[in-house]
C-alpha positions as CSV (number, residue, x, y, z in Angstrom):
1,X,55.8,31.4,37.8
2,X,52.6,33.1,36.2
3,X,53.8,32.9,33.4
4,X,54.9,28.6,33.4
5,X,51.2,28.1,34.6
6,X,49.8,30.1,32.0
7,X,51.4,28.2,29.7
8,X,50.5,25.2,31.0
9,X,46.9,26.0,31.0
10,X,47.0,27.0,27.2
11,X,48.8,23.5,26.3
12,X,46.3,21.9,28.2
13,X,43.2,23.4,26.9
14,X,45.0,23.3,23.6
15,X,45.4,19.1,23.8
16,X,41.9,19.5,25.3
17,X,40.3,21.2,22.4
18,X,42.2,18.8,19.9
19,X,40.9,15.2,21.2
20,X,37.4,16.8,21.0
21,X,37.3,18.1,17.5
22,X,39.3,14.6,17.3
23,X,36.2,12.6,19.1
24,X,33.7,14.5,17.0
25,X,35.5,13.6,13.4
26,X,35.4,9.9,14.3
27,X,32.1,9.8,15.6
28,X,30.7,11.6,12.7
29,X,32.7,9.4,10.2
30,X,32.5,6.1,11.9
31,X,30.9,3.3,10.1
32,X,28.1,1.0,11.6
33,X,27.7,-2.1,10.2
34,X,24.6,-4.0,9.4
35,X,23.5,-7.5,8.8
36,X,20.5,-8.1,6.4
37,X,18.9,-11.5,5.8
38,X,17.1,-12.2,2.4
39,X,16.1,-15.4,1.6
40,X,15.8,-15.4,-2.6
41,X,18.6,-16.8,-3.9
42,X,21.7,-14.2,-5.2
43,X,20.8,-14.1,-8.7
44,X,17.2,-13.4,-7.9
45,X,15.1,-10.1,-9.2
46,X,14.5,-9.3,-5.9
47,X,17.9,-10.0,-4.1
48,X,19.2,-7.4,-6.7
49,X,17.0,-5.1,-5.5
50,X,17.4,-5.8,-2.2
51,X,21.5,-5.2,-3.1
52,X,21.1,-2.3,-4.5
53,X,19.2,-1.0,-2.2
54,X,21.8,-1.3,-0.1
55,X,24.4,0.1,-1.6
56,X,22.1,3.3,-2.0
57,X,21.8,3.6,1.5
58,X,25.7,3.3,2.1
59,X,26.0,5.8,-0.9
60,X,23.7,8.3,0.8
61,X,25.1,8.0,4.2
62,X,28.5,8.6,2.7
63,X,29.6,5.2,3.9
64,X,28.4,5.5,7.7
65,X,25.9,2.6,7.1
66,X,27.2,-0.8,5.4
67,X,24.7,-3.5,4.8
68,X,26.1,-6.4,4.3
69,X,23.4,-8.7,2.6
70,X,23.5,-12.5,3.2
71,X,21.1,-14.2,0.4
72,X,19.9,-17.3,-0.1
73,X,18.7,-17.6,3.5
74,X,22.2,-18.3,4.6
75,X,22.2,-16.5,7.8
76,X,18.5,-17.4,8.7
77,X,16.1,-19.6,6.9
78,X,13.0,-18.1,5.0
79,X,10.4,-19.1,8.0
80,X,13.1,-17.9,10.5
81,X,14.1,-14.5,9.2
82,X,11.1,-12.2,11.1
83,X,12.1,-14.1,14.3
84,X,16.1,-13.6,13.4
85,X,15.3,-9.9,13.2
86,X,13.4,-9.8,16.5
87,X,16.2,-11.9,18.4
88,X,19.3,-9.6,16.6
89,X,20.4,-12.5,14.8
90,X,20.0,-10.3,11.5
91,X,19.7,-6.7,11.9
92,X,17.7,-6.4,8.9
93,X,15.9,-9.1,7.0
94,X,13.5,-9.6,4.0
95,X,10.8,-13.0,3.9
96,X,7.1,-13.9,3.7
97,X,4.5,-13.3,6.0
98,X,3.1,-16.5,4.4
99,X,5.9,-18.6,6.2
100,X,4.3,-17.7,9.6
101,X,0.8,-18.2,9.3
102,X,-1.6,-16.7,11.4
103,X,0.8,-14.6,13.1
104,X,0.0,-11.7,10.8
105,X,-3.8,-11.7,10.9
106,X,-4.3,-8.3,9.2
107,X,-1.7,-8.3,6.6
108,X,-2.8,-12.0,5.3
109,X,-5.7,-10.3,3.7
110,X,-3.0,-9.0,1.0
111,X,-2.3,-12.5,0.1
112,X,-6.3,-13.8,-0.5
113,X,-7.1,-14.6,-4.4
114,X,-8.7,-11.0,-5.2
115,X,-7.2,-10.9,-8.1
116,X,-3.9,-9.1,-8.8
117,X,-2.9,-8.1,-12.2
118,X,0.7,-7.4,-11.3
119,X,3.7,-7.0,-9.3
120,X,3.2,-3.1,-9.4
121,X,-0.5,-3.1,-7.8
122,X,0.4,-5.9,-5.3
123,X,2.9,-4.2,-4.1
124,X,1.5,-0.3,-3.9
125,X,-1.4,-2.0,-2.3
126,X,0.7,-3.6,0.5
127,X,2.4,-0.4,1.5
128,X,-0.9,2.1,1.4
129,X,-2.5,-1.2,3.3
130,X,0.0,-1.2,6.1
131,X,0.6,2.3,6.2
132,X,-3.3,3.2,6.7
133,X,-3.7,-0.2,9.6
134,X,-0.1,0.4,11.0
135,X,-1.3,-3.7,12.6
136,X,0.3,-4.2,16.0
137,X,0.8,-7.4,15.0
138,X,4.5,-5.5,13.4
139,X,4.9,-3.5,16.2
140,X,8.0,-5.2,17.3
141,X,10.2,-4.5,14.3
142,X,10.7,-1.3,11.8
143,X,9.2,-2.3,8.9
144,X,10.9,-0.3,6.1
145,X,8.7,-1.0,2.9
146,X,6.8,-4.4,1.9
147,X,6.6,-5.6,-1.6
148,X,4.4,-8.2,-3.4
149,X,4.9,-10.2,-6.8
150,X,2.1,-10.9,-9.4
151,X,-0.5,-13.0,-9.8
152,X,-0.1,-16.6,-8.7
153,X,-0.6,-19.1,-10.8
154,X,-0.7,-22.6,-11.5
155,X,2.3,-25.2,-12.6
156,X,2.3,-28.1,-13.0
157,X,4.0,-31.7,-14.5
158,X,0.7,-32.7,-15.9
159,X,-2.0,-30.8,-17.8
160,X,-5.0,-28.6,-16.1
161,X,-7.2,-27.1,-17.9
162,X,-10.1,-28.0,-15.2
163,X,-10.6,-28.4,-11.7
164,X,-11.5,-31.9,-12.3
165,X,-7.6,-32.0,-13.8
166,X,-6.9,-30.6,-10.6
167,X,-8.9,-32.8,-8.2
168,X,-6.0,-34.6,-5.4
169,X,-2.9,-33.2,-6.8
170,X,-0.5,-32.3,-4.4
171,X,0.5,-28.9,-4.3
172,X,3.3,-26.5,-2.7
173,X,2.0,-23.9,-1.4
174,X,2.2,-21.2,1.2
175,X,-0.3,-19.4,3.8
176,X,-3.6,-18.3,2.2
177,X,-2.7,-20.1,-1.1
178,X,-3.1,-23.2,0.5
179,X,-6.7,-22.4,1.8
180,X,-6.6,-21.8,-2.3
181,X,-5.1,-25.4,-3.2
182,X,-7.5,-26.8,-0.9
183,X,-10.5,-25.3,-2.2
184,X,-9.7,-26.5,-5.7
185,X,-10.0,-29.7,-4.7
186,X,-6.1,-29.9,-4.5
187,X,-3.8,-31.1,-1.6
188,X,-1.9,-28.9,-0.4
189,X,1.9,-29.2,1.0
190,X,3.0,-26.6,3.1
191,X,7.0,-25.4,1.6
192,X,9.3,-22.3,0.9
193,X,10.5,-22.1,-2.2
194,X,13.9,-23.1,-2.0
195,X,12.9,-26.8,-1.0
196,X,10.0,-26.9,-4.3
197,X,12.6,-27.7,-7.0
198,X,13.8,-30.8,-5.3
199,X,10.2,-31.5,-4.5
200,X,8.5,-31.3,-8.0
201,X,11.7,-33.3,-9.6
202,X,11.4,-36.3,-6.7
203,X,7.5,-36.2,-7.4
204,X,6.9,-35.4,-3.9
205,X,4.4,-32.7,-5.4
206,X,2.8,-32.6,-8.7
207,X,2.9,-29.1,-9.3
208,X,3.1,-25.5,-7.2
209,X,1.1,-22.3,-6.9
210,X,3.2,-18.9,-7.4
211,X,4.3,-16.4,-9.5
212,X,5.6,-16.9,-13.4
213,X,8.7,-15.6,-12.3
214,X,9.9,-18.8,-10.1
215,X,9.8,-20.6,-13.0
216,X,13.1,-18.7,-14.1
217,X,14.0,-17.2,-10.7
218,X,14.0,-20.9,-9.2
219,X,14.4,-22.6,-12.1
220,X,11.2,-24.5,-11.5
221,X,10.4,-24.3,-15.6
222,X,12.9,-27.3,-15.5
223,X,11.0,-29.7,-13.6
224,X,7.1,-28.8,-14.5
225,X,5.5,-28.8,-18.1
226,X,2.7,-26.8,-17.5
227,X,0.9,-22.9,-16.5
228,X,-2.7,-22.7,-16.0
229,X,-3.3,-19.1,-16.2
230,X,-4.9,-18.8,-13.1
231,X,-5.1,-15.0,-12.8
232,X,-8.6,-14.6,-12.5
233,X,-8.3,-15.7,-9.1
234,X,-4.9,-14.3,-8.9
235,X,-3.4,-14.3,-5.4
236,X,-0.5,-12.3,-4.1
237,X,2.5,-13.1,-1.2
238,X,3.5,-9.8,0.5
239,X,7.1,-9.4,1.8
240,X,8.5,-7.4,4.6
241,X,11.7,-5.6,4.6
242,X,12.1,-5.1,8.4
243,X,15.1,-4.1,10.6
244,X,15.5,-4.8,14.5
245,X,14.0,-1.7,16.2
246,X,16.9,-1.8,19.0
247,X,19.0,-0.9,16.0
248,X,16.7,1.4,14.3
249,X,16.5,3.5,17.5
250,X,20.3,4.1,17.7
251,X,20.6,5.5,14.4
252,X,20.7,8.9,14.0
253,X,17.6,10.9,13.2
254,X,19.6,11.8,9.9
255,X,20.2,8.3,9.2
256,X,16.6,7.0,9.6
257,X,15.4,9.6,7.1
258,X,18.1,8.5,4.6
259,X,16.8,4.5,5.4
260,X,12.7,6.1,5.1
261,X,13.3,8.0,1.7
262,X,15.7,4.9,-0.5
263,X,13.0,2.6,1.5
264,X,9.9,4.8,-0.1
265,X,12.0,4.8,-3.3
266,X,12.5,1.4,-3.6
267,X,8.9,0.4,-3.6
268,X,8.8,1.1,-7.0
269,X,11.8,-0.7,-7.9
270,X,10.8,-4.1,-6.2
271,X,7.2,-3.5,-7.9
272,X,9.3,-3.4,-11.4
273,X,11.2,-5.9,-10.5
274,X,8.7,-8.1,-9.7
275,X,6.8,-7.5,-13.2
276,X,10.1,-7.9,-15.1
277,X,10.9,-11.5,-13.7
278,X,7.1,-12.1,-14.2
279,X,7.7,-11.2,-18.1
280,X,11.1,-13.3,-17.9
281,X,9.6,-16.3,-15.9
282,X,7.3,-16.8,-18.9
283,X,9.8,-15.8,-22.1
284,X,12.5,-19.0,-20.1
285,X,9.2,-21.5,-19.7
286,X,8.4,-21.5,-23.3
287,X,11.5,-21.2,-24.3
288,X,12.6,-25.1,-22.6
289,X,9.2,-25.9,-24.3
290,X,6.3,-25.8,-21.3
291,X,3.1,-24.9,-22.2
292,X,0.5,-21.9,-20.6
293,X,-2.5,-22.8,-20.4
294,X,-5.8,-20.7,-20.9
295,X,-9.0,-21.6,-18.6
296,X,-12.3,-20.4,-20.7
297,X,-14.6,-17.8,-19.4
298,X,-16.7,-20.6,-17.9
299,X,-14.3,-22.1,-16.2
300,X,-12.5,-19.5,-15.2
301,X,-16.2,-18.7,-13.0
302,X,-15.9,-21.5,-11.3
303,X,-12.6,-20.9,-10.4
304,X,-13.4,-17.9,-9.0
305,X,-16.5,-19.1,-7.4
306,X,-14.7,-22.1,-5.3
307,X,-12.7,-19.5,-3.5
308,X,-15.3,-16.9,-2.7
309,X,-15.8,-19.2,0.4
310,X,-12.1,-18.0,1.3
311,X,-12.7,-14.5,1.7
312,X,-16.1,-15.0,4.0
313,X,-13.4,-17.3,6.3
314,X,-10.8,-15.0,6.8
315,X,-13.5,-12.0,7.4
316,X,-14.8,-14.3,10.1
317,X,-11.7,-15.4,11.5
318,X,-10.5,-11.9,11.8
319,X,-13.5,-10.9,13.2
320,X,-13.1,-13.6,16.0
321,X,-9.6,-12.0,16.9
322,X,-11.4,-8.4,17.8
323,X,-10.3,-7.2,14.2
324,X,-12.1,-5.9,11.2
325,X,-12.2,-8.1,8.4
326,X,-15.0,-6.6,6.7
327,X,-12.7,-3.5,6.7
328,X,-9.2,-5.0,5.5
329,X,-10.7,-6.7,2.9
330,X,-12.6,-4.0,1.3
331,X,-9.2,-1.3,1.5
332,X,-7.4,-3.9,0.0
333,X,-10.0,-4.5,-3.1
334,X,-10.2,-0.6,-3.2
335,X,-6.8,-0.2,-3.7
336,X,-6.4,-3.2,-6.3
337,X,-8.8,-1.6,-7.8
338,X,-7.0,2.1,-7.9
339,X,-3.4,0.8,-8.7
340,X,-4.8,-1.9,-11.5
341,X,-5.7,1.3,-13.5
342,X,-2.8,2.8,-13.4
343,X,-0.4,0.1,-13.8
344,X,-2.3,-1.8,-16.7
C-alpha cells in the first residue's frame, strides 16, 4: 500500500514538474504582437526606417515582439495617430506634432524657423531637447525616439524670388510653419501631406512649405515648378515615435531595454534618412526640369527679419501657459548650434 502511494506521489509530482517547465518554455517563447501606425506612405525614407526598425526589434527579441507596421495612415490618419496610440487603437505610432497644434507647447519650439541645416541636426536636437525637458505634455505615452527632417523650404507653381512674389499665395502648411506663411505675407492652408498633391494639381494652393525630400517622397516635383531656397530661415517638423504606455508597462524589463537601445540607435538612421531623401528630393526635381531658386544676401535678411516676430510670440505664449519660453528656445539654438558643426 506504501509502496502504490509512493508511486503515485512521484507520477504526480513528476506530471507536476513537466507542465511547469512546460508553462515556463511558452511563456518565455510566446510572441506578443504589436500594431504600429506611420503615416508616410510605404515607399517613403522614413517608413523604411520605421520598417526596419521593426524588424530589428523582432530580430533582437528573437521573435517575442512582432510589429506589424501599417503605412500610409491606413490604420489611423496623420492628425489621429497620437490620439490612436492613447486610445489602443495602434499600439505604437509615428506622426507630427504639427498636426496637433498647441497641444505640444514645449516641443513646438523645435519646429520655429531657427534655421536648420539638416536632417541630422534637427533631429539630434529633438531628442537632447526632449530628453533634457521630459514636457508633461508626453507624459501619457512612451515616447521611444523623435526625429526631424531638414530645412523647409519653399515650392511653388509660379516663381519667388521675393516676398513681394510671395505676397497672397496660398500655401500648405502645418503648425508653426504656418505662423511662417503668414508672416511672409502668404496665406496659409492648414494640410498633411498626403492631401497636398491633389491640392497643388487642382490649384487649391499655389505652392507648399516643407522639406526637398517631398518633392520625390510625395511626388510633389510633379505638380510645382519651383524651390525658393529658403534655408536661411529654415524651419523643422519633429516627429514622435510613441507606443501606448499600457503596453509598454507589460513588457518585460528585458524587452523595454531591447525597444530603448534599437530606439537610441535608430536616431541616427532616421537623421540619415532624412538627409538622403533631402539629397534625392532635389536630384528627382531637376531632373522633371523645376527650378531652385536662390534668394540674395539682401533678401534673404528680410526673410529672416519678417519671422523674428515668431520667436518673440511663441516665448510669450509659452510664458502665458506657466512655461519657459525664454528657456526652450535658447537649448534649442544651443543645440542647432552644437550638432550644425558636426554634421556640416
Amino acid at each position: 500500500m506504501k509502496r502504490k502511494l509512493l508511486f503515485a506521489v512521484l507520477i504526480t509530482l513528476f506530471f507536476s514538474a513537466g507542465c511547469v517547465v512546460i508553462g515556463v518554455t511558452s511563456a518565455m517563447s510566446a510572441t506578443t504582437s504589436l500594431t504600429y501606425s506611420v503615416f508616410f506612405p510605404p515607399t517613403h525614407g522614413q517608413s523604411k526606417a520605421a520598417a526596419a526598425w521593426a524588424e530589428e526589434i523582432e530580430k533582437r527579441t528573437g521573435g517575442r515582439i512582432k510589429i506589424n507596421v501599417f503605412s500610409g495612415g491606413t490604420l489611423t490618419q496623420a492628425d489621429q495617430t497620437y490620439d490612436g496610440v492613447l486610445k489602443g487603437i495602434s499600439d505604437l505610432g509615428m506622426s507630427c506634432f504639427a498636426y496637433t497644434r498647441g497641444r505640444f507647447p514645449v516641443m513646438e519650439v523645435l519646429d520655429l524657423p531657427l534655421g536648420y541645416p539638416n536632417g541630422r541636426t534637427a533631429t539630434r536636437v529633438a531628442n537632447d531637447f526632449y530628453r533634457k525637458f521630459k514636457p508633461k505634455e508626453l507624459e501619457g505615452v512612451k515616447v521611444l525616439y523623435i526625429h526631424a527632417h531638414g530645412p523647409g523650404l519653399l515650392h511653388t507653381v509660379k516663381p519667388v524670388r521675393s516676398l513681394q512674389d510671395l505676397k497672397g499665395m496660398k500655401i500648405r502648411s502645418t503648425g508653426l510653419s504656418a505662423k511662417v506663411v503668414e508672416t511672409l505675407g502668404a496665406v496659409p492652408v492648414a494640410m498633411p501631406q498626403g492631401g497636398t498633391y491633389e491640392a497643388l494639381q487642382k490649384g487649391v494652393v499655389e505652392g507648399t512649405f516643407g522639406p526637398i525630400e517631398v518633392l520625390k517622397g510625395w511626388k510633389q516635383a510633379e505638380v510645382i515648378k519651383n524651390t525658393t531656397d529658403t534655408s536661411g530661415i529654415g524651419y523643422t517638423t519633429a516627429m514622435f515615435v510613441v507606443m501606448n504606455l499600457k503596453k509598454w508597462n507589460a513588457l518585460p524589463r528585458d524587452i523595454q531595454n531591447i525597444f530603448e537601445e534599437v530606439s537610441g540607435q535608430w536616431i541616427d538612421v532616421h537623421g540619415k534618412a532624412w538627409d538622403q531623401v533631402d539629397q534625392e528630393g532635389r536630384q528627382y526635381s531637376l531632373g522633371l526640369g523645376n527650378k531652385i531658386i536662390p534668394l540674395s544676401r539682401e533678401e534673404n535678411n528680410r526673410w529672416k527679419k519678417a519671422v523674428g516676430p515668431i520667436i518673440s510670440d511663441y516665448v510669450k505664449t509659452t510664458n502665458a501657459k506657466g512655461l519657459n519660453g525664454q528657456q526652450t528656445v535658447k537649448e534649442a539654438e544651443s543645440l542647432i548650434k552644437k550638432y550644425g558643426k558636426m554634421y556640416k
